[in-house]
mmCIF file of the N, C-alpha and C atoms, coordinates in Angstrom:
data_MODEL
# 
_entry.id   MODEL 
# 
loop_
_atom_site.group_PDB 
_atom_site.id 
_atom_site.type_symbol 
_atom_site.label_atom_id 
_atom_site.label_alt_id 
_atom_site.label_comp_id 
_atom_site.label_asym_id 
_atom_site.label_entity_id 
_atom_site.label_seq_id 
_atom_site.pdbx_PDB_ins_code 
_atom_site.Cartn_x 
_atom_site.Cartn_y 
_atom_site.Cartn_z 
_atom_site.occupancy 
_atom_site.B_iso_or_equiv 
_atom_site.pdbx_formal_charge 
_atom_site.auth_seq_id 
_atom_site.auth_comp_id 
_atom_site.auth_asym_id 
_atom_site.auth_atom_id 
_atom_site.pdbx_PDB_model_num 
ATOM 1   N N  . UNK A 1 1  ? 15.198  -8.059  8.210  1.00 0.00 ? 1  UNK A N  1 
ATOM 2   C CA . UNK A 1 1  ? 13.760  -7.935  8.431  1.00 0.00 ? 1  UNK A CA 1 
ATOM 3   C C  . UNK A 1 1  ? 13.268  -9.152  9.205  1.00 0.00 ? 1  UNK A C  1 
ATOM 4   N N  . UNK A 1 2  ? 12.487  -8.911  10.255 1.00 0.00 ? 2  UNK A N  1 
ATOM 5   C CA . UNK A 1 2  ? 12.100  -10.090 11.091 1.00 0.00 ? 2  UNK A CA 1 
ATOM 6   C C  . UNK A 1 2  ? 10.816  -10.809 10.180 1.00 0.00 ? 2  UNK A C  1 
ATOM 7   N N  . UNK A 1 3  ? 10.520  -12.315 10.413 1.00 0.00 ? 3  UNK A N  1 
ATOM 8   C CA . UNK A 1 3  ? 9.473   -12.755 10.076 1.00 0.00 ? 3  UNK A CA 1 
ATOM 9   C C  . UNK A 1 3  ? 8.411   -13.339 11.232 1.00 0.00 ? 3  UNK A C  1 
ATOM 10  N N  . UNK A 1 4  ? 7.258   -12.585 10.492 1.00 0.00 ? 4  UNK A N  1 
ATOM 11  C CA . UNK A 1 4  ? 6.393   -13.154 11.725 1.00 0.00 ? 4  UNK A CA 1 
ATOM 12  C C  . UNK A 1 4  ? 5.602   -14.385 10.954 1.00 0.00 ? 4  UNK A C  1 
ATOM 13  N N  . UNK A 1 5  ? 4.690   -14.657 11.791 1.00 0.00 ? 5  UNK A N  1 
ATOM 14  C CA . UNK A 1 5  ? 4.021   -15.764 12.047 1.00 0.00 ? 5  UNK A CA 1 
ATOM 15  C C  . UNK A 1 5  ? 2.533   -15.935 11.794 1.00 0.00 ? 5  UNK A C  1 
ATOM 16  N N  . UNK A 1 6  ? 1.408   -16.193 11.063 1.00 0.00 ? 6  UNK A N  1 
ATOM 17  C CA . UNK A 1 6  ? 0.292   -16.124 11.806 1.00 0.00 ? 6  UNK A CA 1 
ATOM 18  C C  . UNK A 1 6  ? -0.818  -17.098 11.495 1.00 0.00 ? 6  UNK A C  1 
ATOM 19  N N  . UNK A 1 7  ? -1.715  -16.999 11.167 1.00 0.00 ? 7  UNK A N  1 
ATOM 20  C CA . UNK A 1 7  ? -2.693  -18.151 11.176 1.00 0.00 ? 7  UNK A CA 1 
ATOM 21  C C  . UNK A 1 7  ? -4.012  -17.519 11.429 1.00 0.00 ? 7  UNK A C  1 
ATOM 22  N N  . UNK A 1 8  ? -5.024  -18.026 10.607 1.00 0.00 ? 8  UNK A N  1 
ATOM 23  C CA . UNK A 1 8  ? -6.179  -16.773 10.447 1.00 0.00 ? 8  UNK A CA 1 
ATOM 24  C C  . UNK A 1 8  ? -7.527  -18.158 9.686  1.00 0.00 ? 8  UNK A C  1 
ATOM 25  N N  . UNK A 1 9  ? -8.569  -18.262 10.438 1.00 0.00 ? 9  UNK A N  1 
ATOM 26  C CA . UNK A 1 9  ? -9.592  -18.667 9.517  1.00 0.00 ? 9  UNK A CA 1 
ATOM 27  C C  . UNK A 1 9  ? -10.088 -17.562 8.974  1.00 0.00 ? 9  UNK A C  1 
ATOM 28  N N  . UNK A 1 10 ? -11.488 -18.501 8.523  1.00 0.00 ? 10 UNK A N  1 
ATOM 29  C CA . UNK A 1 10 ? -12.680 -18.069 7.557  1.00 0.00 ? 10 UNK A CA 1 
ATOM 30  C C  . UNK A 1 10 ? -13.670 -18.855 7.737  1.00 0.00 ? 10 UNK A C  1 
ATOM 31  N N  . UNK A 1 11 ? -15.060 -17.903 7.928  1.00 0.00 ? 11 UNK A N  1 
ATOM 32  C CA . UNK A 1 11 ? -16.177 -18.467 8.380  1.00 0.00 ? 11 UNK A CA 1 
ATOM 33  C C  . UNK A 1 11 ? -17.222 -18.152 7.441  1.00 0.00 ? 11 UNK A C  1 
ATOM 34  N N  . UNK A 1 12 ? -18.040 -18.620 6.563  1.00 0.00 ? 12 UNK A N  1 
ATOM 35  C CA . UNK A 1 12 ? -19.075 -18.993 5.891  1.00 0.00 ? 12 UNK A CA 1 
ATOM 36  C C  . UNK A 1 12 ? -20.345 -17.490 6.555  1.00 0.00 ? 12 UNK A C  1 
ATOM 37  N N  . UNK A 1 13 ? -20.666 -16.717 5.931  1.00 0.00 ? 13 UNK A N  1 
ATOM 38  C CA . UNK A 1 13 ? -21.459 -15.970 6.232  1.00 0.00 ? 13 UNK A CA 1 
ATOM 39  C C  . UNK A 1 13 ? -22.486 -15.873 5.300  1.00 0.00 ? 13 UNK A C  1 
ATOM 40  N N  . UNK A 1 14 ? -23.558 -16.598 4.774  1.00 0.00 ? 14 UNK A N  1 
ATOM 41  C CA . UNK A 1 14 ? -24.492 -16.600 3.904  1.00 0.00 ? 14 UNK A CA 1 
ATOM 42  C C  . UNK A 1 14 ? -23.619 -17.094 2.678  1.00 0.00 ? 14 UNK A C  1 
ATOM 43  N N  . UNK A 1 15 ? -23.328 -16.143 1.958  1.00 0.00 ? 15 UNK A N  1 
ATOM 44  C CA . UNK A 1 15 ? -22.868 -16.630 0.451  1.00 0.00 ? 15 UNK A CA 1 
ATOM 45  C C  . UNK A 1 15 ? -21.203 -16.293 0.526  1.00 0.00 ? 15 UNK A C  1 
ATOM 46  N N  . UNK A 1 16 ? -21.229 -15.543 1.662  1.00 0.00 ? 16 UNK A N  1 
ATOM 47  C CA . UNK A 1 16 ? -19.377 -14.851 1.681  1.00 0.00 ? 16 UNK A CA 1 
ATOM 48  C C  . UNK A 1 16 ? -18.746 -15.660 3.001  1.00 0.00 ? 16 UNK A C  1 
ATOM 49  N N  . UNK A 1 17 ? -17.473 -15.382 2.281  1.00 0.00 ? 17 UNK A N  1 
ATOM 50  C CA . UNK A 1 17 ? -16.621 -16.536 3.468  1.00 0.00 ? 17 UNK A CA 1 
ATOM 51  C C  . UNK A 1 17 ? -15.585 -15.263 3.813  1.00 0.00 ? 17 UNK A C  1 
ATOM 52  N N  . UNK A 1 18 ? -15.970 -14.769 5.557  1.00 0.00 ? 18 UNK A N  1 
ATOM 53  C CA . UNK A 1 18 ? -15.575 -13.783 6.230  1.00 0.00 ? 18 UNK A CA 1 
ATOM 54  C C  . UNK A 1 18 ? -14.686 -13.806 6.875  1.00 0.00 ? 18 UNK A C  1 
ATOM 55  N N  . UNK A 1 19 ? -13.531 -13.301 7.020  1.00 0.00 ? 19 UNK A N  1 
ATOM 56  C CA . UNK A 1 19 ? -11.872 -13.602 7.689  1.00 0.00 ? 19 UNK A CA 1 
ATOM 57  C C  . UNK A 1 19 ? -12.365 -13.024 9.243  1.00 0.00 ? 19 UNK A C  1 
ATOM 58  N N  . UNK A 1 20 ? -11.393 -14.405 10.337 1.00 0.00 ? 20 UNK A N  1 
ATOM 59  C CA . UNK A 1 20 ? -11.041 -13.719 11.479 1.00 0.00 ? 20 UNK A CA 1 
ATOM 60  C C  . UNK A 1 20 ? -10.233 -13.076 11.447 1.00 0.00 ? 20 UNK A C  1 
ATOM 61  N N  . UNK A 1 21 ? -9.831  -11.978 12.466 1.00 0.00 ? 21 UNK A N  1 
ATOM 62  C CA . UNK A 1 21 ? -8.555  -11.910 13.102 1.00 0.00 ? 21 UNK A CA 1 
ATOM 63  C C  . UNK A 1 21 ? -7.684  -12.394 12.860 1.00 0.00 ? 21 UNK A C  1 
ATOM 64  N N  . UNK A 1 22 ? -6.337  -12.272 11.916 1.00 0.00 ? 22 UNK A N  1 
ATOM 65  C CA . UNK A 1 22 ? -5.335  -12.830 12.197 1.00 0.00 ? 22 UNK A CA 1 
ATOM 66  C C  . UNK A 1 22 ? -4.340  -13.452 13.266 1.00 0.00 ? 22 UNK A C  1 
ATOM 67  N N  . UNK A 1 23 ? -4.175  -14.608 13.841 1.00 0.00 ? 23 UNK A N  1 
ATOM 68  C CA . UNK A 1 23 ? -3.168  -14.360 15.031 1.00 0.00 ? 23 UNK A CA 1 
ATOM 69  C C  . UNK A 1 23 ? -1.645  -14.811 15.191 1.00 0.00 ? 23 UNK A C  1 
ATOM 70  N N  . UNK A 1 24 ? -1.231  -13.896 15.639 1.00 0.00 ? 24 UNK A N  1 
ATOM 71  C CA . UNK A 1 24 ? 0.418   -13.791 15.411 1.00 0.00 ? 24 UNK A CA 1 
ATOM 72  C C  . UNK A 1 24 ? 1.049   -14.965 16.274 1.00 0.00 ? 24 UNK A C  1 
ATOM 73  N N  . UNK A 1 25 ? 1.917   -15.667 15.776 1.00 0.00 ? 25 UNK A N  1 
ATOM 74  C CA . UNK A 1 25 ? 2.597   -17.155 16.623 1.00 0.00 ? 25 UNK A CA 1 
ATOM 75  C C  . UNK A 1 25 ? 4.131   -16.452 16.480 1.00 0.00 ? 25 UNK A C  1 
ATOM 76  N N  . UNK A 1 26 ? 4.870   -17.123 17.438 1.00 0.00 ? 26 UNK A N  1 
ATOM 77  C CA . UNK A 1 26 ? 6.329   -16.758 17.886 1.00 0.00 ? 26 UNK A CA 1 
ATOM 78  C C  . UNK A 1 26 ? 6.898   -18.165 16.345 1.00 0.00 ? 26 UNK A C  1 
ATOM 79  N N  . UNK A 1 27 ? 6.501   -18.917 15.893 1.00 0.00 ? 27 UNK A N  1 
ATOM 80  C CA . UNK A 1 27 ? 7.407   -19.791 14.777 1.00 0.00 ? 27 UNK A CA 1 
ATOM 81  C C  . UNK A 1 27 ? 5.959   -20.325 13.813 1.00 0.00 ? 27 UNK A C  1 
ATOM 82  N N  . UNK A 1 28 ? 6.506   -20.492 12.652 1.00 0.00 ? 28 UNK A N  1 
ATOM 83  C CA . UNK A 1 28 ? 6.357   -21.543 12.012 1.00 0.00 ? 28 UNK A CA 1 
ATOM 84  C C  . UNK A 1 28 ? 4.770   -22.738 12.090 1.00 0.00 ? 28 UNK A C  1 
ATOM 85  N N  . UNK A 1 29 ? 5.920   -23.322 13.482 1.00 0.00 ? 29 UNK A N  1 
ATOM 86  C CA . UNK A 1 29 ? 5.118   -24.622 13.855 1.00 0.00 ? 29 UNK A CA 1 
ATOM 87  C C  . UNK A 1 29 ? 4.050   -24.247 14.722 1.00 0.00 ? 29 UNK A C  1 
ATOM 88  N N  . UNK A 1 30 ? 4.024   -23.362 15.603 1.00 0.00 ? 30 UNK A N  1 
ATOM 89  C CA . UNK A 1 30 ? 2.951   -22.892 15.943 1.00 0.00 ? 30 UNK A CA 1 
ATOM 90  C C  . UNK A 1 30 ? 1.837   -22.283 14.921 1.00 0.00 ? 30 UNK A C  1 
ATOM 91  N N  . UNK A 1 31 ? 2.139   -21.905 14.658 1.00 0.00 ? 31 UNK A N  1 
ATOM 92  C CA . UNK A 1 31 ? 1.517   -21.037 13.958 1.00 0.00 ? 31 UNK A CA 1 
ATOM 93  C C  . UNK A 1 31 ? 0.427   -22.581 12.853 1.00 0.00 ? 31 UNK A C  1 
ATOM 94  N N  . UNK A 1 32 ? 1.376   -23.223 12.372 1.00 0.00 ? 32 UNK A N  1 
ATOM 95  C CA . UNK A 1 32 ? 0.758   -24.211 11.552 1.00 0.00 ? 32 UNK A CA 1 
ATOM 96  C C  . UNK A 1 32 ? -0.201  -25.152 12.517 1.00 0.00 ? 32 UNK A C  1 
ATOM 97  N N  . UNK A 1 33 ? 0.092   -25.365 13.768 1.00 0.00 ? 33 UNK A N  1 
ATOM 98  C CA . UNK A 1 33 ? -0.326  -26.159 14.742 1.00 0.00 ? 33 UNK A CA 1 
ATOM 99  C C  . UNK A 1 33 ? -1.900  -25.268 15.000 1.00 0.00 ? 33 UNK A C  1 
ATOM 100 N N  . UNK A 1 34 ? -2.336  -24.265 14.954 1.00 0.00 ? 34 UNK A N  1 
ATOM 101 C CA . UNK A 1 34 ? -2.663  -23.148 15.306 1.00 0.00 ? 34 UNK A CA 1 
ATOM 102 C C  . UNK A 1 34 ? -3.827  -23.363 14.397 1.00 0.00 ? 34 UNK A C  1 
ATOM 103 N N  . UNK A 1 35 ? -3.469  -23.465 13.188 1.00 0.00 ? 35 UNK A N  1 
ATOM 104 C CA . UNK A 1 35 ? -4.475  -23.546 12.053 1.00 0.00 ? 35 UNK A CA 1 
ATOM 105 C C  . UNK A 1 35 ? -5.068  -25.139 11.799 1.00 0.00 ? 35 UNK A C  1 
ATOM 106 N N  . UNK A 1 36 ? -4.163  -25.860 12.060 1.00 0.00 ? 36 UNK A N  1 
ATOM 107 C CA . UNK A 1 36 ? -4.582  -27.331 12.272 1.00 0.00 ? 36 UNK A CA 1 
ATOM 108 C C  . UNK A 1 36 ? -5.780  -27.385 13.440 1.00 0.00 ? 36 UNK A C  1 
ATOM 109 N N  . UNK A 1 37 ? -6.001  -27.060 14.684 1.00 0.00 ? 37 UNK A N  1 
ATOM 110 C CA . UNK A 1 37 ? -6.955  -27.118 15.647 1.00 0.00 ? 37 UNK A CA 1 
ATOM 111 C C  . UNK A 1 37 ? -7.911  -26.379 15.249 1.00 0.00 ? 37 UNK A C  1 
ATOM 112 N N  . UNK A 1 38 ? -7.611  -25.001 14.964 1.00 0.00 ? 38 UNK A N  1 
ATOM 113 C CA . UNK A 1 38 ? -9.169  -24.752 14.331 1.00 0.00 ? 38 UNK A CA 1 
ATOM 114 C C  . UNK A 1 38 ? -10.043 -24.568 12.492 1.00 0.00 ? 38 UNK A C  1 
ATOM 115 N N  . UNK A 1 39 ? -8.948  -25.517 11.814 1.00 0.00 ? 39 UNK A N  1 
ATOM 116 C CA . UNK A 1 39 ? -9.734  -26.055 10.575 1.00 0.00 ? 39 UNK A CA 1 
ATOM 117 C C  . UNK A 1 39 ? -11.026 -26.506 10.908 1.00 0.00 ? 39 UNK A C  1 
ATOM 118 N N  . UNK A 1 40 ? -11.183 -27.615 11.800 1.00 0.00 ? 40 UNK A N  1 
ATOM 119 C CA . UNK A 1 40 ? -12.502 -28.053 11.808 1.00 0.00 ? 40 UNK A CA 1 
ATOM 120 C C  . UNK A 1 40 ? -13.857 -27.162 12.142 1.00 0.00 ? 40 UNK A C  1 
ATOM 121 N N  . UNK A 1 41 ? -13.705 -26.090 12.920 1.00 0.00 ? 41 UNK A N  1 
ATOM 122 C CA . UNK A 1 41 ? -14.698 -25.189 12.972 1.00 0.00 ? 41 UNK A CA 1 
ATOM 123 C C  . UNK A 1 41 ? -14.701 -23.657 12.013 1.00 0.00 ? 41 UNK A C  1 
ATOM 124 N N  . UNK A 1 42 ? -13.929 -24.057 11.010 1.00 0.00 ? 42 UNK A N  1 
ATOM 125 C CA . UNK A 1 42 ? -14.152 -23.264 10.423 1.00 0.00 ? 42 UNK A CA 1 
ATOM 126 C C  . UNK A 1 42 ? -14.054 -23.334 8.630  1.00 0.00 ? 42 UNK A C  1 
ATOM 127 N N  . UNK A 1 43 ? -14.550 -22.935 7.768  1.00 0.00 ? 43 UNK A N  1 
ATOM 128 C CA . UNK A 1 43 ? -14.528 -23.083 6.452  1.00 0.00 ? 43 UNK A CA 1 
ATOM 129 C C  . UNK A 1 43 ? -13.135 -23.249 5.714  1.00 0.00 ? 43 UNK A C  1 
ATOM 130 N N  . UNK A 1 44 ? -12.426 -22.207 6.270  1.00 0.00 ? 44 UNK A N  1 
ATOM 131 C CA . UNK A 1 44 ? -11.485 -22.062 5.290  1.00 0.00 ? 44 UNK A CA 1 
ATOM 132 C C  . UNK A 1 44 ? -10.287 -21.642 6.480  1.00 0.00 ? 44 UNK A C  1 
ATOM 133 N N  . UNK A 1 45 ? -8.723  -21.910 6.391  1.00 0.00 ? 45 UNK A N  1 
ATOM 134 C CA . UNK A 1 45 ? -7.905  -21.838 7.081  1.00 0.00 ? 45 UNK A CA 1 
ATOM 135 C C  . UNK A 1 45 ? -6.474  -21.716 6.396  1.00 0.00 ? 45 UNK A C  1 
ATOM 136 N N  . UNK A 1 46 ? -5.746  -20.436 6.791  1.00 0.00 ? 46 UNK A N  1 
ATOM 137 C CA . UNK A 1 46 ? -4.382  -20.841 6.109  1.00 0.00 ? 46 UNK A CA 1 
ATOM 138 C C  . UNK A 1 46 ? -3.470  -20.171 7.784  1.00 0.00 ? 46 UNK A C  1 
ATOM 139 N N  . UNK A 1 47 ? -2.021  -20.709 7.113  1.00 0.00 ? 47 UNK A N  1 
ATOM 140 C CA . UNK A 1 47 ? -1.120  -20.203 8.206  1.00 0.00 ? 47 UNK A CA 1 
ATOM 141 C C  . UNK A 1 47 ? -0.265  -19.829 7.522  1.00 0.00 ? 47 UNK A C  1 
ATOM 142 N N  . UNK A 1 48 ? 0.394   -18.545 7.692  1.00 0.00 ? 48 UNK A N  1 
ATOM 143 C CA . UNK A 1 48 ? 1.398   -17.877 6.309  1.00 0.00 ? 48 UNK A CA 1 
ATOM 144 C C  . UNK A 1 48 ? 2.533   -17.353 7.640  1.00 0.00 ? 48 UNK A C  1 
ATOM 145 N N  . UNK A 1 49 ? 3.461   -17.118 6.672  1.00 0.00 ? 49 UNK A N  1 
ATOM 146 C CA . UNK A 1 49 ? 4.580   -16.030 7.294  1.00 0.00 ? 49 UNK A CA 1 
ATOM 147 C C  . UNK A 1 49 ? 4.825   -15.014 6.050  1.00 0.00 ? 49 UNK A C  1 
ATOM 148 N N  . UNK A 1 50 ? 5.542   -13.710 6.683  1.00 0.00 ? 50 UNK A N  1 
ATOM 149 C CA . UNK A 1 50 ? 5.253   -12.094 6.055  1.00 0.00 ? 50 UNK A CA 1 
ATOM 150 C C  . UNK A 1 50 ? 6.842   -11.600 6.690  1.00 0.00 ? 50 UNK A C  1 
ATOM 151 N N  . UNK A 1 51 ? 8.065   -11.261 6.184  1.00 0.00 ? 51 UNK A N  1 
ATOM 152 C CA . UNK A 1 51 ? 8.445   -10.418 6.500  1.00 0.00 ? 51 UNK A CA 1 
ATOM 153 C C  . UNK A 1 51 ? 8.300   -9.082  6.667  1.00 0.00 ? 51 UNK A C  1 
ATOM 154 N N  . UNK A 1 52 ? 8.686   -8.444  7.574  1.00 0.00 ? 52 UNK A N  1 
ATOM 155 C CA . UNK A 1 52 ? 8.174   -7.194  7.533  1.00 0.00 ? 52 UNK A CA 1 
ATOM 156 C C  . UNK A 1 52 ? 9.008   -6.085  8.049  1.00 0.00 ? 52 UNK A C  1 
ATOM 157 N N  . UNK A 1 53 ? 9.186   -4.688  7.622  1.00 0.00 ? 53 UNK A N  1 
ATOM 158 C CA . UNK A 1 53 ? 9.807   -3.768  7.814  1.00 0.00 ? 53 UNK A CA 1 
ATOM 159 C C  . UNK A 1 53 ? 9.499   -2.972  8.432  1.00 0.00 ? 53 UNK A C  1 
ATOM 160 N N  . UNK A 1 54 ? 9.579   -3.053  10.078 1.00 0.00 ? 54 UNK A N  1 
ATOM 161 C CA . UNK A 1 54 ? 9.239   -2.141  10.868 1.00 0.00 ? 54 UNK A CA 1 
ATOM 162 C C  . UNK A 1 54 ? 9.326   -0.986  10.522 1.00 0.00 ? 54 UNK A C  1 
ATOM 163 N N  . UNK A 1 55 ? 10.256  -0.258  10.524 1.00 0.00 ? 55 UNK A N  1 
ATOM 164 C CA . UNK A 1 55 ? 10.362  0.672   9.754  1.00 0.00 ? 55 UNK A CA 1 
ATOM 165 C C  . UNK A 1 55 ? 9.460   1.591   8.695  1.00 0.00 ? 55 UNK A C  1 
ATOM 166 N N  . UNK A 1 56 ? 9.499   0.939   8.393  1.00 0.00 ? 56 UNK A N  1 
ATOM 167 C CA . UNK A 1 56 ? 8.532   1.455   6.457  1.00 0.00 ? 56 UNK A CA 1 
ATOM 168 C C  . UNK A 1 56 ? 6.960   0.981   6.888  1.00 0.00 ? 56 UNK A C  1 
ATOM 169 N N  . UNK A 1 57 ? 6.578   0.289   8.340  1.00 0.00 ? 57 UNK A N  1 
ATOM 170 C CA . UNK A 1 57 ? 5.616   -0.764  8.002  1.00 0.00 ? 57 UNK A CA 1 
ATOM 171 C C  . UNK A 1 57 ? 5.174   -1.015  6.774  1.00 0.00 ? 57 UNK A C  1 
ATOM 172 N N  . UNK A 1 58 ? 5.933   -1.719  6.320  1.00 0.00 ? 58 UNK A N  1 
ATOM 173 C CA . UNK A 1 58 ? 5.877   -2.752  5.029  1.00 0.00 ? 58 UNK A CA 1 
ATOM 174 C C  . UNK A 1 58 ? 5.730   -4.850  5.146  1.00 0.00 ? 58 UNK A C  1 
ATOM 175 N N  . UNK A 1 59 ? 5.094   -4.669  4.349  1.00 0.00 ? 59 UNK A N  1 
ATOM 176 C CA . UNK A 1 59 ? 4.988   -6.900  4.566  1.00 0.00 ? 59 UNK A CA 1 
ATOM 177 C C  . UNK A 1 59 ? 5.789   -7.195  3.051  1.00 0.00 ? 59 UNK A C  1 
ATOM 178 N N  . UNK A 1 60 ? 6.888   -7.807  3.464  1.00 0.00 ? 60 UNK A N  1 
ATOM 179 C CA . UNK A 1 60 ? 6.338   -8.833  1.708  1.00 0.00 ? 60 UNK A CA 1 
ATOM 180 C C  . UNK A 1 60 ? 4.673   -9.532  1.490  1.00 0.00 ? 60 UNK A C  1 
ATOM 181 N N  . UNK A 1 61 ? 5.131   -10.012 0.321  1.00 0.00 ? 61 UNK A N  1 
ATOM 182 C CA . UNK A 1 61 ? 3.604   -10.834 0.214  1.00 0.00 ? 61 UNK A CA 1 
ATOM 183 C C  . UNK A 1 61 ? 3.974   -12.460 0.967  1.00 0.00 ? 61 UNK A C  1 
ATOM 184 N N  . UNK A 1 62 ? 2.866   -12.596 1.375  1.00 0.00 ? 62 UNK A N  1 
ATOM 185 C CA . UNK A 1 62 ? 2.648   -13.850 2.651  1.00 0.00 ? 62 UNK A CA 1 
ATOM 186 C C  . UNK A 1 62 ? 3.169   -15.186 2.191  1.00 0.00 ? 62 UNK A C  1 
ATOM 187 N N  . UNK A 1 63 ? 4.041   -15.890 2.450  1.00 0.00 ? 63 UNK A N  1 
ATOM 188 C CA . UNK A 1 63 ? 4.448   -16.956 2.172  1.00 0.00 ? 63 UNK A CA 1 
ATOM 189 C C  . UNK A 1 63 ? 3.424   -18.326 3.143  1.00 0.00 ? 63 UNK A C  1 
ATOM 190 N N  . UNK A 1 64 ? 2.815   -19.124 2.175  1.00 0.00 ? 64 UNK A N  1 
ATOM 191 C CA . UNK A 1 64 ? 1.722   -19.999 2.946  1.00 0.00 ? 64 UNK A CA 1 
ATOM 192 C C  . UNK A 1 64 ? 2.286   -21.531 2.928  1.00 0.00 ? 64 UNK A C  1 
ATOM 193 N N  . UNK A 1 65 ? 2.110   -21.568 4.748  1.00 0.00 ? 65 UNK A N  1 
ATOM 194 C CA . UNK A 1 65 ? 2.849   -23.002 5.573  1.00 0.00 ? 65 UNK A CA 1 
ATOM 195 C C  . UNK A 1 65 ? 2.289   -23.697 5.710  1.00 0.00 ? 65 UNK A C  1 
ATOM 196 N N  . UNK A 1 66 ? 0.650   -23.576 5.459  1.00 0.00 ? 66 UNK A N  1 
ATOM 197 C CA . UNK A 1 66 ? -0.442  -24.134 5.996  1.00 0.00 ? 66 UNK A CA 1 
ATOM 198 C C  . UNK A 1 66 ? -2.057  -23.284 4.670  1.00 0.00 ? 66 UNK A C  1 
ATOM 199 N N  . UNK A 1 67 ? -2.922  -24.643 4.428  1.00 0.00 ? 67 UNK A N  1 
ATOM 200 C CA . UNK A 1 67 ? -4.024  -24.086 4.223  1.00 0.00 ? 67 UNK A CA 1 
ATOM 201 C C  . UNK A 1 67 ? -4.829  -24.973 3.828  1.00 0.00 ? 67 UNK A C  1 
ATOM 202 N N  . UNK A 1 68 ? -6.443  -25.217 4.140  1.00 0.00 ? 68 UNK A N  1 
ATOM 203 C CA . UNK A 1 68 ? -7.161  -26.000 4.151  1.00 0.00 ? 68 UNK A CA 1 
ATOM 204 C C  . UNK A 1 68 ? -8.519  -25.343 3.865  1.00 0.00 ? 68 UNK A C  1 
ATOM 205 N N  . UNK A 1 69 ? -9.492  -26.368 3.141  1.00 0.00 ? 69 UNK A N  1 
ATOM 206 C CA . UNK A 1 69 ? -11.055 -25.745 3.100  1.00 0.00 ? 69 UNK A CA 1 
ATOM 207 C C  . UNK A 1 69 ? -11.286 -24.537 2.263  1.00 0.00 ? 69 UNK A C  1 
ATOM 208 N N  . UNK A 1 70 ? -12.274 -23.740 2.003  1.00 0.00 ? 70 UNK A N  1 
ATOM 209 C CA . UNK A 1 70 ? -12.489 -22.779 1.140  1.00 0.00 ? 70 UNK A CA 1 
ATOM 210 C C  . UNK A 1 70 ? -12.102 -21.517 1.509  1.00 0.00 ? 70 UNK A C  1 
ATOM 211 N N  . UNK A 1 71 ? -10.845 -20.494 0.716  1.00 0.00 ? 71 UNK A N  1 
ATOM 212 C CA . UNK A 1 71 ? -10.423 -19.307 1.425  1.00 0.00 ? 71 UNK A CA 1 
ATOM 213 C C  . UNK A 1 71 ? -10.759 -18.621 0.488  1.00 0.00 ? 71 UNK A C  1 
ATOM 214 N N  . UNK A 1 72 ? -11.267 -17.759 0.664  1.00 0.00 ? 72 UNK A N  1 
ATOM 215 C CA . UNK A 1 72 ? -11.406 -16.169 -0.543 1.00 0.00 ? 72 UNK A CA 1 
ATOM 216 C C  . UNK A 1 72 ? -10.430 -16.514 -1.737 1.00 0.00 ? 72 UNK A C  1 
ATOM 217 N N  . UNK A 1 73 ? -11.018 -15.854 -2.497 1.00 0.00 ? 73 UNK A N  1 
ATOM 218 C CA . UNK A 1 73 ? -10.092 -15.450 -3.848 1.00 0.00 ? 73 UNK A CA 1 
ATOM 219 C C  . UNK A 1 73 ? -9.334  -14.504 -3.831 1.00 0.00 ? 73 UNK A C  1 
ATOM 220 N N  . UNK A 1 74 ? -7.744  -14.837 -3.920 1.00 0.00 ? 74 UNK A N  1 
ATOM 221 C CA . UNK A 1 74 ? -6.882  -14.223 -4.157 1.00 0.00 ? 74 UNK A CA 1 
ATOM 222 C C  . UNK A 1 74 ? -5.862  -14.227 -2.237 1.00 0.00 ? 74 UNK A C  1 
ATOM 223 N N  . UNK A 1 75 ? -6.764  -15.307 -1.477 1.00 0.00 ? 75 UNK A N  1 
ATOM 224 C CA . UNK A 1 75 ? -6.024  -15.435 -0.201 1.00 0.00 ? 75 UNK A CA 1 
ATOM 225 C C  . UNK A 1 75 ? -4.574  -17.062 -0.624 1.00 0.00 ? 75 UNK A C  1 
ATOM 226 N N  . UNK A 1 76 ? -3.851  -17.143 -0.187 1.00 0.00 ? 76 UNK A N  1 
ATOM 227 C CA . UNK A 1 76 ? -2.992  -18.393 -0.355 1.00 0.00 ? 76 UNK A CA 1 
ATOM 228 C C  . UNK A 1 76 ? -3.132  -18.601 -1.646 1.00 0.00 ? 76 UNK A C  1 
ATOM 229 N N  . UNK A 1 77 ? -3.321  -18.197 -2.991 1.00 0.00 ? 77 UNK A N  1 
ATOM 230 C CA . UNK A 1 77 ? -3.022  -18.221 -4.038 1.00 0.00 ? 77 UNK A CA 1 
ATOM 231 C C  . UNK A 1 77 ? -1.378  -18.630 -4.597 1.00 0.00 ? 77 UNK A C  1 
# 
């Protein structure tokens, strides 16, 4: 199963803290590098990796490389 990559804030919307877009990095270090530049404009930040089964489209659950600031409940737990 290949592992991807990604890196995703969270932005403060009144009382709720609202997820971007996830975005997919070719490693690791990108991906962590990724979430490091835009922590500061944003509330909450993690960078995880997910194997996944093309196939089945299936994820394991997200293994977290990276995370900073306030993320939802039950995100990088």
């Amino acid at each position: 199963m290949p592992t991807l990559f990604y890196a995703q804030g969270f932005r403060q919307k009144g009382r709720a803290v609202e997820p971007d877009a996830p975005q997919q990095y070719k490693s690791a270090e990108k991906a962590i590098a990724a979430a490091e530049r835009i922590a500061p404009s944003r509330v909450g930040v993690w960078a995880y990796s997910a194997n996944v089964d093309v196939e089945a489209d299936t994820y394991d659950e997200p293994v977290v490389l990276f995370k900073a600031g306030t993320l939802p409940a039950g995100v990088a737990d």
